[in-house]
N, C-alpha and C positions, 0 to 999 in steps of 0.2 A: 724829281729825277727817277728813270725806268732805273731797275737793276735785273740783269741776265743770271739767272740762276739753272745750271743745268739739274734735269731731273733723273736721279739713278735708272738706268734701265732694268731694271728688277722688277721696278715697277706693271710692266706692259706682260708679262712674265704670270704677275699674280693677280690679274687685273681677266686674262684672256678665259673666255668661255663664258662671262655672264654676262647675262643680256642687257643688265645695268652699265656696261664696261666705261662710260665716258662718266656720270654720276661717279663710280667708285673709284677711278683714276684719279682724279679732279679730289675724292677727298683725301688717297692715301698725299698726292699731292699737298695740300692742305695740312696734314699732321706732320708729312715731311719739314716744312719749313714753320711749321709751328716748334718743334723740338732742335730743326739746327738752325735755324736764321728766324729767332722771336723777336726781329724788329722788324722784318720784310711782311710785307701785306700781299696777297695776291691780288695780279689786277686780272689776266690771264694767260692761258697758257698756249704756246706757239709751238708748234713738236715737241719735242724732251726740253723743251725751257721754260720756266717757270721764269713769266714778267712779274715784277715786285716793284713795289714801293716802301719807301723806309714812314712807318706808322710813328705820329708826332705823340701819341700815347705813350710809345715807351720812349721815346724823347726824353719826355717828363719824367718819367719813372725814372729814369736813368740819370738824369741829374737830382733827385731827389734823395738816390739810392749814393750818388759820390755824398752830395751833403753828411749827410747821415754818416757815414764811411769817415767823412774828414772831423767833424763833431767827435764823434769816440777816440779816432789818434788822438784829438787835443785833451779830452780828459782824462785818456791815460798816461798821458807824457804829464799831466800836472800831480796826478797823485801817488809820482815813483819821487 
């Protein structure tokens, strides 16, 4: 499944005057939703929208990470 992620216009802003501009967009892009959407994957990118897909890596992480979460309640609730 795509997900529609808008990309801050700031961006285009800090991005203008180097000859690199599409390269450097594309990576602040990239740290962008690496720091607020770290399950979204870029697939690419369509005007100010960052296309994503949800990455089956933190899937895993993420239910390994509740496991883990629900193991310690239960061995604190046993040794009160």
């Amino acid at each position: 499944m795509e997900y529609k992620i808008p990309i801050p216009n700031c961006y285009l802003g800090l991005t203008a005057g180097y000859p690199n501009r599409s390269k450097l967009f594309k990576k602040y892009v990239e740290g962008y939703l690496a720091k607020s959407f770290p399950e979204m994957r870029l697939i690419r990118i369509s005007g100010m929208t960052a296309i994503c897909e949800r990455c089956e890596v933190f899937e895993e992480w993420k239910s390994a990470y509740q496991e883990t979460k629900n193991r310690n309640k239960r061995s604190r609730s046993k040794s009160k």
